[in-house]
C-alpha positions, 0 to 999 in steps of 0.5 A: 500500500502506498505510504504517503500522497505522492505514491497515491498520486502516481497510483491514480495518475497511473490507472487514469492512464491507462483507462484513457488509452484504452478509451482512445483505442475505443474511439479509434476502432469507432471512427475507422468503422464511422467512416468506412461505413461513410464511404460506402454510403457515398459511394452507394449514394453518388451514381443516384445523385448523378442520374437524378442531376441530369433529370429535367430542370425540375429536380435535376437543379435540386440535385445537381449542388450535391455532387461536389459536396460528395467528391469532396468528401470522398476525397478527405475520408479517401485521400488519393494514392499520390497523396499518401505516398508523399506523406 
C-alpha cells in the first residue's frame, strides 16, 4: 500500500492512464468503422445523385449542388494514392 500522497498520486495518475488509452483505442476502432461505413454510403449514394442531376430542370437543379459536396468528401475520408505516398 502506498505510504504517503505522492505514491497515491502516481497510483491514480497511473490507472487514469491507462483507462484513457484504452478509451482512445475505443474511439479509434469507432471512427475507422464511422467512416468506412461513410464511404460506402457515398459511394452507394453518388451514381443516384448523378442520374437524378441530369433529370429535367425540375429536380435535376435540386440535385445537381450535391455532387461536389460528395467528391469532396470522398476525397478527405479517401485521400488519393499520390497523396499518401508523399506523406
Amino acid at each position: 500500500m502506498p505510504r504517503n500522497w505522492l505514491e497515491w498520486l502516481g497510483m491514480v495518475s497511473s490507472f487514469l492512464t491507462i483507462v484513457c488509452f484504452v478509451l482512445y483505442l475505443i474511439e479509434r476502432r469507432t471512427r475507422k468503422e464511422h467512416d468506412t461505413l461513410m464511404l460506402g454510403f457515398l459511394h452507394g449514394m453518388k451514381p443516384l445523385v448523378e442520374a437524378m442531376s441530369q433529370r429535367p430542370a425540375t429536380t435535376g437543379n435540386d440535385w445537381r449542388p450535391l455532387l461536389p459536396q460528395i467528391n469532396d468528401t470522398l476525397a478527405r475520408l479517401q485521400p488519393s494514392r499520390m497523396r499518401r505516398s508523399g506523406d
